[in-house]
N, C-alpha and C positions, 0 to 999 in steps of 0.2 A: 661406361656408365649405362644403365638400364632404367626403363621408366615402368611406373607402376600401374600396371591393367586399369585403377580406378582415374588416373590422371589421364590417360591416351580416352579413355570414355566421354572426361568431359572435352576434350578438344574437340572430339569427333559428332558432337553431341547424341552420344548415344549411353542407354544404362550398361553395367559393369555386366552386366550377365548377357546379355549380345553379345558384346565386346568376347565374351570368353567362347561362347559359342562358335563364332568367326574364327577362334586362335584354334579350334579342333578342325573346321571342316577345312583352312587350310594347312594343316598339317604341322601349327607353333602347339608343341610338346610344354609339360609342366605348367599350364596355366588352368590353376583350379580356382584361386579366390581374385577378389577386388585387389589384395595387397600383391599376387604374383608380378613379376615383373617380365618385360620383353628386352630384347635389344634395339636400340634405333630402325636397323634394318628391317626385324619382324614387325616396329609401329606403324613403318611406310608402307607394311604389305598389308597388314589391317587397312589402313588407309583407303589403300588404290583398291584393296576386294570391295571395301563399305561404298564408294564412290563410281563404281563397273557394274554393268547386266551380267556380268558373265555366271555361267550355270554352276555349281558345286563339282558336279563333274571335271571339267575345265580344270580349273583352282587344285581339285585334288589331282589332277593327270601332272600340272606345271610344276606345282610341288614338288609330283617326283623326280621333274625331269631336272629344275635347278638344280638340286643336291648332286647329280651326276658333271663332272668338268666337262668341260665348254670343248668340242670336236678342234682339234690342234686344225693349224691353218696349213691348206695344201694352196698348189700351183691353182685347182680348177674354183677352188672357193674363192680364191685370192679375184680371180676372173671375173665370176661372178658379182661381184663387191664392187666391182669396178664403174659396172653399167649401171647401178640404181643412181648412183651421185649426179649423174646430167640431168637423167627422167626427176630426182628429185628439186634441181635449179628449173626443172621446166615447172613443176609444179607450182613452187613457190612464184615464180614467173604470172601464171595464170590466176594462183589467186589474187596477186597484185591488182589486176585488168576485171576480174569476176570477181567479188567478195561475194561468198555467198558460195563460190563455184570453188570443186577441186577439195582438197585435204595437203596443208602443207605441217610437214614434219620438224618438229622442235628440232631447235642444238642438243646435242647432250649435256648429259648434265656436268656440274664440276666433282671430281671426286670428292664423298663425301668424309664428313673429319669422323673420328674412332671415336668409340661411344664412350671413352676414357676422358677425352678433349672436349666433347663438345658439350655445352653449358647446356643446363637441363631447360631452361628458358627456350636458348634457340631450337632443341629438338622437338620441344609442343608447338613451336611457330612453325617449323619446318612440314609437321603434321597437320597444322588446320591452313596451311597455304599450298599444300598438294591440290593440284586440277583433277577435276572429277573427269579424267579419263581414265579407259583400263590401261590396264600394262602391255606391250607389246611385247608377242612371241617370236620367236624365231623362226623365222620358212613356215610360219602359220598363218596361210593368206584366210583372208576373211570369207564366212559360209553365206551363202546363199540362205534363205530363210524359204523352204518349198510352201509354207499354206499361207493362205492372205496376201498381204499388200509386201511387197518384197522389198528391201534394203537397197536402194539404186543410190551408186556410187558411179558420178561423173568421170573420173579419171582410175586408170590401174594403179593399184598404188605397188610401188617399187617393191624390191625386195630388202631390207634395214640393216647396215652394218651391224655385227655382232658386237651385244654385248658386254665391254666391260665390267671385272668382278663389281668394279669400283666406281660405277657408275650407272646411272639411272634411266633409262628412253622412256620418254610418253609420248604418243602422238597429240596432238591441241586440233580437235575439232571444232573451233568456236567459228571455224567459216564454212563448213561441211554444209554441200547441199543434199538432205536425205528426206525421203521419207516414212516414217517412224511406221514400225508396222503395228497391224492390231493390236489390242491389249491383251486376246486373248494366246494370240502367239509370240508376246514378249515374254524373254525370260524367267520367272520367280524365285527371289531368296527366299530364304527358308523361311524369314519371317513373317511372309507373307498368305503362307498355309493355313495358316492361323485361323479358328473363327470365329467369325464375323462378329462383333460385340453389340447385343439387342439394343436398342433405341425406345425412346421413350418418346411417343407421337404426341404426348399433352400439349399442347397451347400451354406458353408462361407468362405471369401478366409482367410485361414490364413497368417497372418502378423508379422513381426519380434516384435512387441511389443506381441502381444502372446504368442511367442516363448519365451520373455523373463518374461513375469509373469510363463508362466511354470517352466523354469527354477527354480525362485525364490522360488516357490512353492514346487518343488522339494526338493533345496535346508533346505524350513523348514521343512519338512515329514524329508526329515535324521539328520538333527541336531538338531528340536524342536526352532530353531531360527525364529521369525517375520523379515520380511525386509518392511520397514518404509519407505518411501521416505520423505528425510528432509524438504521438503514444501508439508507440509498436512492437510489437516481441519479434524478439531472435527468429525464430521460422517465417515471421512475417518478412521480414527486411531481406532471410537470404533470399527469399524467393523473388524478391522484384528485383535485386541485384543478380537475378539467374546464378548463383554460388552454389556449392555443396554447402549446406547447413554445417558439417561438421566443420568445413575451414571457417566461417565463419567465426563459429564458436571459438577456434581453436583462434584467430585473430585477437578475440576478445581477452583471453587469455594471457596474450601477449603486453595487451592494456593492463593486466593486473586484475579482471571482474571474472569472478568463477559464473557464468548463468546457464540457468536452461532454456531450453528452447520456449518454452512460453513466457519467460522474465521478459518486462519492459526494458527500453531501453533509452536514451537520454539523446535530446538534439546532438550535442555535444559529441557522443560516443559515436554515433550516424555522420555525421560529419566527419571525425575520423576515420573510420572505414569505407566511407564512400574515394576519402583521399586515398587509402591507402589501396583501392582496387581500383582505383582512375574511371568511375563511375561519374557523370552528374548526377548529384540529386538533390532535390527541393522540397520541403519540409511545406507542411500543409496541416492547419487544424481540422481532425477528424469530425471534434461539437460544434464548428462555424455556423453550420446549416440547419442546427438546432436550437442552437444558446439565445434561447429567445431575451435574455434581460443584455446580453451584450450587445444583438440589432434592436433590442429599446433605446439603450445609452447612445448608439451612434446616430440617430434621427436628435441634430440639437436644434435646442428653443432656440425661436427667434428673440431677440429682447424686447419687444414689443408687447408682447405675449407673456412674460413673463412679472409677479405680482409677487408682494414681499408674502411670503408662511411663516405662520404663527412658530414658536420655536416647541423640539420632544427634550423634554427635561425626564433625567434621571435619578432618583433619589435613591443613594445608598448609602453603606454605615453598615456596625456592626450590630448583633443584635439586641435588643431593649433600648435603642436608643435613641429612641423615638421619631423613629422614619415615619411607620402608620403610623401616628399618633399627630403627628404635622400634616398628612395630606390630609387626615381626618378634618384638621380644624381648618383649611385652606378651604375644602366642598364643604364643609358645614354637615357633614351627616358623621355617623355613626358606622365610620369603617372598622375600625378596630371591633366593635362589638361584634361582628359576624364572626372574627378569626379565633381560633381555638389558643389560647393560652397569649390573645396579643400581636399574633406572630404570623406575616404573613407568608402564602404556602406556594402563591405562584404570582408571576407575574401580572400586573392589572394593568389598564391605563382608563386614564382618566384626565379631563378636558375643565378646567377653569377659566372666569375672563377676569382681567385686572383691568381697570381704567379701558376698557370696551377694544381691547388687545386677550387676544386666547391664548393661553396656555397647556400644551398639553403633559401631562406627569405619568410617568413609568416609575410603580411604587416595586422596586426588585427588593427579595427577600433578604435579609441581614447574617440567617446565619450559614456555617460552614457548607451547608450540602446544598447550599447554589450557587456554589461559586460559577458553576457554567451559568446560569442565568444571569447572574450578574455580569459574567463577560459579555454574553449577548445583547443586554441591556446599553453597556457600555458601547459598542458597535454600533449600536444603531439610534444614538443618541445627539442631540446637537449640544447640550449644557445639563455638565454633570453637577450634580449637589449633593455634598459627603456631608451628612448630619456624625456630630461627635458629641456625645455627652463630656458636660464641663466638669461634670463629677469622676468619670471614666477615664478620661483624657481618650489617647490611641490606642486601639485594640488589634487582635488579631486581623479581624475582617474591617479593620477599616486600612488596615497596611497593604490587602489585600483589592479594596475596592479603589485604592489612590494609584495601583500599579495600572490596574483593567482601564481605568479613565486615564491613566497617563499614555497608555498603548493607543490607546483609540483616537488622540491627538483630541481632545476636547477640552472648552474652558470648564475649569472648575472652581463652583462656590464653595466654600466651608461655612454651614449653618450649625455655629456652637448651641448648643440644644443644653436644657433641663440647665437654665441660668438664675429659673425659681428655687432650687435648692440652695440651703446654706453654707455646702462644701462645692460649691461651683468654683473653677479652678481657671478659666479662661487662658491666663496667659500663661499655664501649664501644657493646654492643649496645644498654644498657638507657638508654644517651644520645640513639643515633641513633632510638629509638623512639620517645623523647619528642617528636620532631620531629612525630610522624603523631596527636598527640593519647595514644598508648599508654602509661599508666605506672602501676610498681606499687603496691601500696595504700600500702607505707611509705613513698612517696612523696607521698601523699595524695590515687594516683590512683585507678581502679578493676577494673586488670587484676591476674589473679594470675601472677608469675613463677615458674615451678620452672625451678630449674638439675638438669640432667640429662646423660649420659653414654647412649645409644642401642647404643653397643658392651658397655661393663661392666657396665648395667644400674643404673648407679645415679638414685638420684631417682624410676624409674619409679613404685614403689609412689606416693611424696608425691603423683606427676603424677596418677592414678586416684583417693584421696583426693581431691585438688582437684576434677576431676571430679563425685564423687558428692556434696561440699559443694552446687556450682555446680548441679546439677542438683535438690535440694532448694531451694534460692534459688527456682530459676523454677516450684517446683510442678508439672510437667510431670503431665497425665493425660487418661486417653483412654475408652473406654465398648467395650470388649470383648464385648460383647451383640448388637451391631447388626453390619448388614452391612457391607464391608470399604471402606476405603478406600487407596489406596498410590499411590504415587508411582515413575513409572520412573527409575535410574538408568542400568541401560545394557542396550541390545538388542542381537539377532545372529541370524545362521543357526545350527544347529548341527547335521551332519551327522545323521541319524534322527531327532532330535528338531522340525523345523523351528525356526519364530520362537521365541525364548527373551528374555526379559524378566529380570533382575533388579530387583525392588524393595525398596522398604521401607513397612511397614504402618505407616500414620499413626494410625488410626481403625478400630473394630471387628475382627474373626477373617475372617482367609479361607482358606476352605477346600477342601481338593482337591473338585475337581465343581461349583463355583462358576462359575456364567455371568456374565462380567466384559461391560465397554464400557469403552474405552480409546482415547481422540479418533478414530481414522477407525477404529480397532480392535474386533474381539470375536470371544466364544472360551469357550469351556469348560474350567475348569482340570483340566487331565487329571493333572498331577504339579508338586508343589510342591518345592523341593529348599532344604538350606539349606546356608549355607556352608562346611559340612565336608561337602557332595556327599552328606547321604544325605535319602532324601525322605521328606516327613514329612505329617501330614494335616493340619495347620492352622499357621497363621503369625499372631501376637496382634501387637497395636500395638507399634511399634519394632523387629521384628524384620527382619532380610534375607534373603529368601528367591527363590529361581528358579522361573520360573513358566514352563509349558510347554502350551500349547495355542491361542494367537491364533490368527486369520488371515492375518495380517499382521505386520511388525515396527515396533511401534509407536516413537514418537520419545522418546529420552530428556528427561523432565520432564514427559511427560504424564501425567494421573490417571486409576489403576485403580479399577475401584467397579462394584458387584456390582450385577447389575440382577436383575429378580423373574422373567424367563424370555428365552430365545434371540430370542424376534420382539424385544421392546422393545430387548434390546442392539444387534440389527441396526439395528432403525430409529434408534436415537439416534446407533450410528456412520455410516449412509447418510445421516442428516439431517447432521451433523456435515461431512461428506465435500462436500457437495452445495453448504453453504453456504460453505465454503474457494474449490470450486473458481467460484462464482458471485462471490465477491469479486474472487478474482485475473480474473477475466473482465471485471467491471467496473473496471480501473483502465484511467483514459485513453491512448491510444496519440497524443493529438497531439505535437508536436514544437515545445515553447518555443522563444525565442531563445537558451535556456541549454541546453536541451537540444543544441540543433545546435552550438552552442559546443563543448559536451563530446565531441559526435561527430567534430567536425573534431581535436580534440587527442587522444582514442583515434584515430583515424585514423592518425598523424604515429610513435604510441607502437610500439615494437616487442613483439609478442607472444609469449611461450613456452607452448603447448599442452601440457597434461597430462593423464594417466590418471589417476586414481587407484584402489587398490583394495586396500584392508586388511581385517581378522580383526572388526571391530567397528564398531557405529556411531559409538561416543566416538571410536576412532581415526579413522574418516572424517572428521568434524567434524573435528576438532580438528588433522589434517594439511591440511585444504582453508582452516580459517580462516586456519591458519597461512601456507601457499603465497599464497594473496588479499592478506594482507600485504606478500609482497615485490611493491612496486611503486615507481617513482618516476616523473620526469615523460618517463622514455626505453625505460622496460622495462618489464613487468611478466607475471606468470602469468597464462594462462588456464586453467582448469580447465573439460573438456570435460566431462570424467564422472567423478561419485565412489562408490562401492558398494561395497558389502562383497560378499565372495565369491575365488575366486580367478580369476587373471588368463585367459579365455577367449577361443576366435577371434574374439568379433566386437567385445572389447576392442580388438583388434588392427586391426579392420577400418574401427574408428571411429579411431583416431591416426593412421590414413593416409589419411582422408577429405577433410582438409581440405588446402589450398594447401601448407600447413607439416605436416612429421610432427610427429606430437604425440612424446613420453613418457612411456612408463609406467611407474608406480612402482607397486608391491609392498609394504608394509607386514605382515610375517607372513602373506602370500599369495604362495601356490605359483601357478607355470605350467604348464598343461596340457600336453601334449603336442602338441596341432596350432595351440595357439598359440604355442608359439616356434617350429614349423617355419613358421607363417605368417610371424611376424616379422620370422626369418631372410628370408624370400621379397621382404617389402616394405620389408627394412631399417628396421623401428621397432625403437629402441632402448628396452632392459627392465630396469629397477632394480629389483630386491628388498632388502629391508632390514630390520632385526627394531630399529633403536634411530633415532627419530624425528629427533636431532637429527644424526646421519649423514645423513638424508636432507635435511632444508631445508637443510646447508652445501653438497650436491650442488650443489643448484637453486639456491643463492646463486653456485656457484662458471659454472653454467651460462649466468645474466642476465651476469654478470662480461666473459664474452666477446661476448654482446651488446653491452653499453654501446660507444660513442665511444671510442678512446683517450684519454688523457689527454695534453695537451701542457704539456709541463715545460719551463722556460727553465732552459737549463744555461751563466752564466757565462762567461765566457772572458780578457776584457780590456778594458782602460780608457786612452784616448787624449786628448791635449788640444790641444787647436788653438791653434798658433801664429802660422800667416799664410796666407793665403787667395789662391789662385791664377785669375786667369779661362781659359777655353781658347773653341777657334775655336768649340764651339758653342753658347756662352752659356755652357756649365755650370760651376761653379765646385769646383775643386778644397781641400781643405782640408787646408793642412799638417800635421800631426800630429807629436807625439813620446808613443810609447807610456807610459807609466807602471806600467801594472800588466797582467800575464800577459800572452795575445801576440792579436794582433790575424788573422783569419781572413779570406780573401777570400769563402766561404758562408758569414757572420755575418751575425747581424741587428744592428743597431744603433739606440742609443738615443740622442739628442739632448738634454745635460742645461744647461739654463742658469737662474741661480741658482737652483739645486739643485731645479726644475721640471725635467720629460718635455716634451719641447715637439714630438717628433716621434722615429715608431718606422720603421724599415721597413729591407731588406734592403742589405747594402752591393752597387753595381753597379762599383768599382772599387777595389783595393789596389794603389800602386806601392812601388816603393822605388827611388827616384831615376826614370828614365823606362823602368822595367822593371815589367812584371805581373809582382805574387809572390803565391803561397799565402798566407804567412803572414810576420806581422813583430810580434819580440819584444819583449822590456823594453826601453828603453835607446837605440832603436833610432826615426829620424824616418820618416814615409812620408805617401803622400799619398794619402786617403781620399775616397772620392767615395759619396753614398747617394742610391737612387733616389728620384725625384720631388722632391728638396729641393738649396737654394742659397743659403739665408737664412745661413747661417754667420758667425757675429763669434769673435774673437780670447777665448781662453781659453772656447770652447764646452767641456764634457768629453762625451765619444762614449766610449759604452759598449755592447760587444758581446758577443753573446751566442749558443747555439744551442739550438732547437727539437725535442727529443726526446720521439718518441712514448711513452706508458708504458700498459700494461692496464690501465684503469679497474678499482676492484677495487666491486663490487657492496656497498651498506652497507644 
């Protein structure tokens, strides 16, 4: 059995290219790569050289002399042999009495097993449990060292039975009293020649992640424990298990997971391999020391401290169905009148009082292209309310708004709306609800229904009641004392002010001058604003308030929470930021069979490039989810870029960059000046638009003419075969008397026998008598010929027909 140059390198821990180096300077022949192999014997001689001072010279003299048989045994060597065995019990003797004093010589070894027998396992244990002495030579007593401090050896040491083929001598100097000579007249391997690798004298500052790999580090030296952080890639993990990355890999493999070395990898799967190389290891979150909203959550209110809050209500439904229209008439102003077609474009909030109890309302948009807003809405909601027109009954987006509030685990009111009309339909609506699990209590279910009127106002009062029942049900309360915590609904630019944040306070007061951390975010709150625009110095749990002083515009649904000064806010959004951008850094770039799959059929897919650029973050989202949407297996959008701001030159500079001009759509954004005269210069086409679902019927009406035509079979006529003609070139003519509409010489025709298709294709000949005609009518015999067929029998019916292109309409 033979083991592999790269496998005796890690036992020995040394790299494969040493390893090979050592196999020339002692004379093991055929060893060029990592995969070359040795015999047992040659691994132990690697071994004992890697583990010995002794000089190349030496090594290469011993070399030559092993290969030569061992001097047959006479009378006077026999002699010889005889007198070391006392001197060596005297030895052993002395070091008993001196530890420290004398050199006592091992047993020999037991012969070892043929490299056929012995298990690959035990010849890498036999390798890395060799004692780091050299090998003893024959009648080769030890040299004197002439410069420096000399080699002083307490006792003579004997002269060594000769070695057998089949077996092993080392001396064990672990009691040896010497004195180790100079460094500069100690031996050197070769790789020691080497020079010397420059250094870098900077001063490095150290930093609390330092501090805490030390730790860690410390941590495994006294317990023999690895600490793993549970989001890690393949090269990360081999290396704290000290493995070859490829076995690793090759481990993983075995698991069934193709990865590369920078792929994540799963507690689960770490665990596994930790088992399966008899490693400890301990799993440890890498964001602990950052995740500023999880050491918010773990600091809990005392209940003392703790006060009932007002409940966030969220109002959804599909749209026109008088969602604004109802918080309209709850605040008494004129919300709808600001929104362009009725309709609202992003998420609001706003704060009502009922019976001298507050209410606060998240009016989320109704139609399809906020569905993410409305899930967010839903999330961060305590009591949902699905408005449903009694005329309408359940619509798309109300099927859709009953799932997002039922995921979210929240109570839900149903406010039957528009109950002033005459085709109001109530126990229609309150049928089709039943379907989604929702019904009302006197049905024995657990929603509360009000029927209400969003125009005359009726009901409203009961709907607010209901309300503040529902909101006593769930206890709601919060601990106003402690530092803040909120939630963003929606971000933006806004001219003087920069980044601007609406939220809502989940937990404790925040207050103007408050240093926030907000996921890659932070910031000083310079001005807190609330929703009637006037600004105020504190904002208590439940309320919604605009917050003015980030860095940055943070993401809708991240969490606001006060940190104790400006460095910790920076470092938990730089930690935060760091760790985002190193995950997306570690996801795999290779290319499945599925992956190149999906490349060849995005390949074949025709693209529509877009701009985008609206007033709001919720708008951005929520027109790009929606555009991402329109696709099928022939079209579909690409979105190059989406931002908020208004439409600029190098908007413009980027839709004409690629192959295709892109399009840019506008969303309550204005164009500059030098970018429509850009525009006009590179012909990109510019949509502006103030009402969302004018814009997706655009970009529906746009893939529209993308698509394929459509080909439509349009009818014509119906013939039956009567008797069957042959002509000079085989082909056989088919008599016909028409029956129904008229028969076309550019028709296509269909072959029908017993009321089967049995063959399609174009007619190549129409007579009427021995004359080519256009066309022949009801009533009327002719003689019908279609290309590539001759199979004809008596009372076939031929039915023809014509191929008309029509515009695919985009669905």
């Amino acid at each position: 059995m033979e083991i592999k140059i790269k496998e005796v390198a890690v036992e020995l821990g040394k790299s494969s290219k040493e390893v090979i180096d050592i196999c020339k300077d002692i004379g093991i022949k055929n060893v060029k790569a990592a995969t070359s192999s040795v015999t047992p014997e040659e691994a132990m001689k690697i071994a004992e050289y890697i583990q010995s001072p002794i000089s190349k010279e030496e090594v290469k003299k011993e070399a030559k002399t092993t290969k030569k048989e061992m001097p047959k045994k006479t009378k006077k060597t026999e002699a010889k042999k005889e007198e070391p065995k006392e001197e060596v019990k005297e030895v052993k003797k002395a070091s008993s009495i001196r530890k420290g004093k004398g050199i006592r010589i091992v047993k020999k070894a037991k012969p070892t097993v043929s490299s056929s027998s012995m298990p690959k396992r035990e010849i890498k244990k036999t390798i890395a449990q060799t004692p780091k002495v050299k090998k003893e030579k024959k009648k080769i007593a030890p040299k004197a060292i002439d410069k420096g401090n000399e080699l002083q050896i307490n006792r003579e040491i004997a002269e060594i039975n000769s070695i057998e083929d089949n077996q092993v001598q080392l001396l064990d100097l672990s009691f040896v009293d010497i004195t180790m000579p100079l460094e500069e007249n100690r031996p050197k391997r070769p790789n020691q020649n080497r020079p010397k690798r420059k250094t870098n004298n900077r001063k490095r500052t150290i930093t609390k992640e330092d501090n805490k790999k030390k730790k860690y580090a410390k941590k495994e030296k006294e317990q023999g424990t690895i600490f793993i952080k549970s989001e890690t890639r393949v090269y990360e993990l081999a290396d704290k298990i000290e493995k070859p990355l490829q076995e690793v890999i090759d481990k993983f493999r075995e698991y069934g997971e193709e990865l590369d070395k920078n792929d994540f990898i799963n507690a689960d799967y770490i665990e596994m391999l930790a088992d399966d190389f008899d490693v400890d290891v301990k799993l440890y979150n890498p964001i602990e020391d950052f995740d500023y909203v999880g050491k918010y959550d773990l600091i809990k209110d005392k209940e003392k401290d703790l006060v009932e809050r007002f409940p966030v209500v969220t109002i959804m439904g599909h749209v026109d169905h008088g969602k604004t229209t109802l918080l309209d008439n709850i605040r008494n102003s004129r919300v709808t009148a600001k929104e362009a077609g009725g309709i609202t474009q992003h998420i609001g909030a706003y704060m009502v009082e009922k019976n001298g109890k507050k209410i606060t309302f998240l009016d989320t948009p109704g139609h399809a292209a906020f569905t993410s807003i409305r899930e967010r809405g839903a999330n961060i909601t305590d009591i949902a309310i699905i408005v449903v027109a009694a005329d309408d009954g359940v619509m798309p987006q109300t099927r859709e708004a009953i799932k997002h509030a039922q995921n979210a685990g929240v109570p839900i009111i149903i406010a039957i709306n528009k109950m002033d009309k005459p085709d109001a339909n109530p126990e229609k609506v309150t049928t089709q609800l039943s379907e989604f699990g929702i019904m009302p209590t006197d049905w024995g279910g657990e929603n509360e229904f009000v029927k209400i009127s969003a125009k005359t106002g009726e009901g409203i009062a009961d709907l607010l009641e209901t309300i503040n029942i529902q909101s006593e049900v769930l206890e709601l309360k919060a601990n106003p004392k402690r530092e803040a915590k909120a939630v963003v609904i929606e971000a933006e630019t806004q001219k003087g002010r920069g980044p601007v944040a609406t939220v809502i306070v989940q937990n404790g007061t925040l207050k103007k001058g408050d240093i926030v951390v907000c996921g890659t975010t932070f910031g000083r709150m310079r001005n807190l604003i609330n929703d009637l625009g006037q600004q105020v110095k504190e904002a208590k749990p439940g309320e919604p308030v605009q917050v003015v002083g980030l860095n940055e515009i943070p993401k809708a649904g991240e969490f606001l929470v006060t940190a104790k000064n400006d460095k910790e806010a920076r470092n938990y959004a730089t930690k935060w930021k760091e760790f985002l951008l190193e995950k997306a850094r570690g996801k795999s770039t290779k290319a499945t069979l599925e992956d190149l799959q999906k490349m060849m059929i995005e390949s074949k897919i025709k693209k529509l490039p877009i701009v985008i650029k609206a007033d709001t973050n919720g708008s951005v989202e929520a027109i790009r989810y929606s555009l991402e949407e329109l696709k099928n297996e022939e079209v579909r959008v690409d979105v190059l870029s989406a931002s908020i701001g208004d439409i600029t030159e190098n908007d413009v500079v980027l839709a004409g960059a690629g192959e295709n001009k892109a399009i840019i759509v506008g969303f309550n954004a204005k164009e500059t000046p030098d970018a429509k005269r850009k525009a006009k210069q590179e012909g990109i086409e510019v949509k502006l638009y103030n009402i969302i679902y004018e814009l997706i019927d655009d970009i529906k009406d746009k893939l529209s003419g993308m698509l394929s035509p459509e080909i439509v079979e349009t009818y014509t006529g119906k013939a039956e075969v009567r008797a069957i003609f042959p002509t000079k070139t085989d082909d056989k003519i088919a008599g016909c008397m028409v029956m129904d509409g008229a028969i076309h010489s550019d028709d296509f025709a269909k072959v029908i026998r017993d009321s089967e298709v049995i063959y399609t294709a174009p007619l190549s000949s129409l007579k009427r008598f021995k004359d080519d005609v256009k066309e022949v009518t009801k009533g009327n015999d002719c003689g019908i010929m279609i290309e590539g067929f001759n199979d004809f029998k008596e009372y076939d019916m031929i039915e023809t027909f014509k191929k008309v292109e029509k515009r695919a309409e985009f669905k």
